[in-house]
C-alpha positions as CSV (number, residue, x, y, z in Angstrom):
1,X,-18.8,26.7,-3.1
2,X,-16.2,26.1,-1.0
3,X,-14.6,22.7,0.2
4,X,-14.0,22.7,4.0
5,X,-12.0,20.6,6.2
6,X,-12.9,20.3,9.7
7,X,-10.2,18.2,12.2
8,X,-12.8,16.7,15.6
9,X,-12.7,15.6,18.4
10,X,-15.2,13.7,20.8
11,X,-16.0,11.4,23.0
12,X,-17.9,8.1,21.9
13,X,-19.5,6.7,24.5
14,X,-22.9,8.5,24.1
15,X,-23.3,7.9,20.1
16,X,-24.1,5.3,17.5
17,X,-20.8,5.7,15.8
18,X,-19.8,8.2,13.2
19,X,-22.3,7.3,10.3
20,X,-25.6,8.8,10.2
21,X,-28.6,5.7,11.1
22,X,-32.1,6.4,10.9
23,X,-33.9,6.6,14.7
24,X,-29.9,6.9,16.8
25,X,-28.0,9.6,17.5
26,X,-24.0,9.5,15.5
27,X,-21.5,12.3,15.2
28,X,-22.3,12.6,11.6
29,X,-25.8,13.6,12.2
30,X,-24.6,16.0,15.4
31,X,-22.4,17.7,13.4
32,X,-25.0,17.8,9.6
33,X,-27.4,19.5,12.1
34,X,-25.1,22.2,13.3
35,X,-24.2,23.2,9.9
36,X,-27.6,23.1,9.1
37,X,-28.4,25.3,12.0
38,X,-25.4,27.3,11.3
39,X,-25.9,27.7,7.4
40,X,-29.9,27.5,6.8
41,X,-29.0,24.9,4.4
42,X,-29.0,21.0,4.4
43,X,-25.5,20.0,4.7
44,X,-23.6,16.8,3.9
45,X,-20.7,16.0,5.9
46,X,-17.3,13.2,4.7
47,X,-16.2,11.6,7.2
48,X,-12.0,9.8,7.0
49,X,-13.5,6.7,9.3
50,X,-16.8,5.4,10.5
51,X,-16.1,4.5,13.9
52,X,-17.9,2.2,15.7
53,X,-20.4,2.9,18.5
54,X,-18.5,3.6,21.6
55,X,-15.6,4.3,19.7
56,X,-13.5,7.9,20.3
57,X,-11.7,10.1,18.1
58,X,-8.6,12.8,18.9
59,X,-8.0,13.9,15.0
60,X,-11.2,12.2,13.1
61,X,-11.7,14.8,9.4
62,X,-14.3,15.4,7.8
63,X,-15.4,17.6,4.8
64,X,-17.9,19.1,3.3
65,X,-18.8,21.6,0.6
66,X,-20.4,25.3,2.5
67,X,-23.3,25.7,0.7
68,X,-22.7,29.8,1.2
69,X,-19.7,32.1,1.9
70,X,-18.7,31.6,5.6
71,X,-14.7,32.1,6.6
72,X,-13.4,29.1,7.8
73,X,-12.1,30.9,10.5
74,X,-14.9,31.8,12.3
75,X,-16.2,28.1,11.0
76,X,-14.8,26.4,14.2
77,X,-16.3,28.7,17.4
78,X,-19.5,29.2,15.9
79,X,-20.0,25.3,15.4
80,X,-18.6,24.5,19.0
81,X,-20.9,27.1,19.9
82,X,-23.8,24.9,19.0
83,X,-22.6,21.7,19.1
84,X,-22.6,19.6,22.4
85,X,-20.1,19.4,24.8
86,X,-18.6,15.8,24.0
87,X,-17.8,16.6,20.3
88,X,-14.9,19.4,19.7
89,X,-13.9,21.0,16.3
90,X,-10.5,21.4,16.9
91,X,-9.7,23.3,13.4
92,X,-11.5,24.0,10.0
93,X,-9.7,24.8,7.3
94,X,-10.2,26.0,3.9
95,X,-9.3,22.6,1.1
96,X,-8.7,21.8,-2.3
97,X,-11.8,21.7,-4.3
98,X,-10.8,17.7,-4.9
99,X,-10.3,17.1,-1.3
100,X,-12.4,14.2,0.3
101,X,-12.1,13.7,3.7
102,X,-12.5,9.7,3.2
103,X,-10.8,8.8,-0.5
104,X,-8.0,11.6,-0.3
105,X,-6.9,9.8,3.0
106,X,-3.8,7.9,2.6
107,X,-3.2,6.6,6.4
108,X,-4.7,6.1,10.1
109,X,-3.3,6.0,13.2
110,X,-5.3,4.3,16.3
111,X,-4.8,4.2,19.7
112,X,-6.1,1.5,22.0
113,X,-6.1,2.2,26.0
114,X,-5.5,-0.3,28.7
115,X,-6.1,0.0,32.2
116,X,-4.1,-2.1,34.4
117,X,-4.8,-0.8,37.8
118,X,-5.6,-3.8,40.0
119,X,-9.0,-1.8,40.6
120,X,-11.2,0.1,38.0
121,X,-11.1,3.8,38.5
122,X,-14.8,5.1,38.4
123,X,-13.6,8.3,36.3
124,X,-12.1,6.3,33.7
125,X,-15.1,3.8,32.9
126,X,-15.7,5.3,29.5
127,X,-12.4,5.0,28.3
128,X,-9.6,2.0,28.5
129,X,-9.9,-1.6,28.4
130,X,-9.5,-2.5,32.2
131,X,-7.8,-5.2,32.5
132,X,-6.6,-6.9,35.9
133,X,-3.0,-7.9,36.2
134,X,0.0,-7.3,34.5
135,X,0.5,-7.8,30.3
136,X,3.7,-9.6,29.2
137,X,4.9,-6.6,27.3
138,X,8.0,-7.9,25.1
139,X,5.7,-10.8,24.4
140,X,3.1,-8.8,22.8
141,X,5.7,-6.7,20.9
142,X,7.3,-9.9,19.7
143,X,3.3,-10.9,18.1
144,X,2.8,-7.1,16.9
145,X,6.3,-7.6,14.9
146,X,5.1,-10.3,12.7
147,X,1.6,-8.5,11.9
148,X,4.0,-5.3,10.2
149,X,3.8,-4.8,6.6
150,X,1.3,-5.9,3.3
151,X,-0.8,-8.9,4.7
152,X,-4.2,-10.2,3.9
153,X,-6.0,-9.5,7.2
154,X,-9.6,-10.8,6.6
155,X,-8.7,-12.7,9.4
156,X,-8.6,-9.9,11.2
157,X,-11.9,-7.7,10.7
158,X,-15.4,-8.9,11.0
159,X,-18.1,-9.5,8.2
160,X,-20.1,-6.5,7.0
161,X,-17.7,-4.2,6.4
162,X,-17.4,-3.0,2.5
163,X,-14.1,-3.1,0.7
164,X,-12.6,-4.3,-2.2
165,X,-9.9,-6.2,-0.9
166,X,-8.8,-7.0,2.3
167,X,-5.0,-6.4,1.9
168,X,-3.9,-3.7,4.5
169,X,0.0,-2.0,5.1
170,X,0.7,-1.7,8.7
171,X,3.4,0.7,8.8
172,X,3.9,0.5,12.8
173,X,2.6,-0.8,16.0
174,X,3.9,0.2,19.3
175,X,2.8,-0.5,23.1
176,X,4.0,1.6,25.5
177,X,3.5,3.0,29.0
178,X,3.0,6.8,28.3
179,X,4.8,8.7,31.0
180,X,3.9,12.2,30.4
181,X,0.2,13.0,30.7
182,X,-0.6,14.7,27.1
183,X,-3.2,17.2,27.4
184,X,-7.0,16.1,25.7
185,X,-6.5,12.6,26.6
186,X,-7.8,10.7,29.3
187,X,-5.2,8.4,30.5
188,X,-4.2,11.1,33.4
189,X,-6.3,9.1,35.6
190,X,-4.7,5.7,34.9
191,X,-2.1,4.7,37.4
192,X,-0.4,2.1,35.4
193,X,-1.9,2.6,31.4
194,X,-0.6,0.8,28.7
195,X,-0.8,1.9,24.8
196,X,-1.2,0.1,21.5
197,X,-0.7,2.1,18.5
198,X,-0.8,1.3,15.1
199,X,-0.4,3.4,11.7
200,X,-1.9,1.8,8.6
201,X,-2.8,2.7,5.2
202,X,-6.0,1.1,6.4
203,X,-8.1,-0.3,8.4
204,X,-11.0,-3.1,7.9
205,X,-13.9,-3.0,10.0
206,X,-13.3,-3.8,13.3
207,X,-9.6,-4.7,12.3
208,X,-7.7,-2.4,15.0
209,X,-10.3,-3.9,18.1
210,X,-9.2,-7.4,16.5
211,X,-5.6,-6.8,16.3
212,X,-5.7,-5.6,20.3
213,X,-7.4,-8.2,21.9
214,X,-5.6,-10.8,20.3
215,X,-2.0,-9.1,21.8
216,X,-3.7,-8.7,25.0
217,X,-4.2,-12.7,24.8
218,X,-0.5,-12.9,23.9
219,X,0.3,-10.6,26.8
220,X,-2.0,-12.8,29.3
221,X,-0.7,-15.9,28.3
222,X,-3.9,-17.1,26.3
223,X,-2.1,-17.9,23.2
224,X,1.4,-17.4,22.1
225,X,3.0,-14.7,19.5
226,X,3.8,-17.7,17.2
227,X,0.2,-18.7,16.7
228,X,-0.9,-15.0,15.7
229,X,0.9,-16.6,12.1
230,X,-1.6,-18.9,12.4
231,X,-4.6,-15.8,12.5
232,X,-3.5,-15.0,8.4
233,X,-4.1,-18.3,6.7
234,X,-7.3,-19.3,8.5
235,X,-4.8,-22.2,10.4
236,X,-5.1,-21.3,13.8
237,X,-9.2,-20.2,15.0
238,X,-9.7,-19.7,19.1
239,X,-11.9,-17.2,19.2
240,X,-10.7,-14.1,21.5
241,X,-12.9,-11.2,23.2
242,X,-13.0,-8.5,21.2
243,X,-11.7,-5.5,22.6
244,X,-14.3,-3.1,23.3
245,X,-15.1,-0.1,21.9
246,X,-14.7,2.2,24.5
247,X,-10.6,1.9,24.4
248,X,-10.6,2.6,21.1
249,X,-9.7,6.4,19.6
250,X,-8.7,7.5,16.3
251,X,-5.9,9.3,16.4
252,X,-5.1,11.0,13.3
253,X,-5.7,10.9,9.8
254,X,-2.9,10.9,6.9
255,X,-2.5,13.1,3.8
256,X,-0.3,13.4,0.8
257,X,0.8,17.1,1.4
């Protein structure tokens, strides 16, 4: 059999997160049921990241093992053929026979979406944080500087995710106003969007949605970059809103070559 690697796309808002659950709709199950229809065969899909529910995706992976032969280059029309509308394969690829989608994985990169328009934009309610008034920007960059490189960040995810240490290496974060509208991405109706994007060699559960919302309290003023210290050793505890879902997309996924 051979191994398959399939780079997706799709929008969030409609699903239950990636990870197939019994009586909701997730992209895991959307995309098992196309192969299935595809194939004639129960299929098992990998997927690098279970996003949450709400949660979007430029470059999730995912692999699986084709139960019969099928080139992989016809692999990605005849799924988008079947699939719906608000999930995309945008490649699939022929892999290693050891290649895992999830434990081959050596990095993430996220991007979180803010919408500072003073009103919301009614084509842009399913993606972006909207958020009225303007973010101290250098402020929050100052508090993303300190949260770079090997820290324990159990502070920083919530309980019931499943890991065996909660030690992450943030290689980057960055926030930006994007000036060039990139295709595929839905900030082309922001009038004033703002970006936070972070690369990690992993991410705890909810960690990236934790990490946002308390910069965004930096940039409004809330609390200060010096007290996001304070987050790592348990010291400093006012609870912030978590950033929701629906500003959330993963971006890409990192492998060894």
């Amino acid at each position: 059999m051979a191994k398959i690697k399939l780079t997706i796309a799709y929008d969030g808002t409609d699903y239950c997160g990636w990870q197939r659950q019994a009586g909701q709709i997730t992209i895991q199950q959307t995309i098992e049921e196309a192969l299935t229809s595809l194939l004639y065969q129960p299929v098992t899909v990998d997927g690098a990241g279970r996003t949450d529910s709400g949660v979007h995706a430029l470059g999730q992976v995912a692999s699986f093992e084709c139960p019969k032969p099928f080139p992989a280059s016809r692999l990605q029309q005849a799924l988008n053929n079947i699939l719906p509308p608000d999930v995309r394969i945008i490649s699939a690829n022929t892999a290693a026979d050891d290649f895992h989608a999830r434990y081959s994985a050596c990095g993430k990169r996220y991007i979180y979406l803010i919408d500072q328009q003073a009103e919301a934009n009614a084509f842009n309610c399913r993606y972006g944080w909207h958020l009225q008034g303007k973010l101290n920007i250098d402020a929050m960059r100052a508090a993303a500087a300190l949260l770079v490189g090997e820290h324990d960040f159990y502070h920083f995810s919530a309980r019931g995710g499943k890991t065996k240490t909660t030690v992450r290496n943030i290689k980057s974060i960055d926030i930006y106003q994007p000036q060039n509208v990139t295709p595929n991405f839905p900030w082309q109706y922001l009038h004033d969007p703002l970006m936070i994007e972070a690369i990690a060699d992993g991410f705890l559960y909810k960690m990236m949605r934790m990490i946002c919302c308390r910069l965004i309290a930096v940039g409004q003023g809330i609390i200060t970059s010096e007290q996001i210290n304070g987050y790592f050793d348990g010291s400093f505890h006012k609870n912030i809103q978590l950033a929701p879902a629906k500003g959330l997309f993963l971006a890409e996924v990192y492998y060894k070559k």
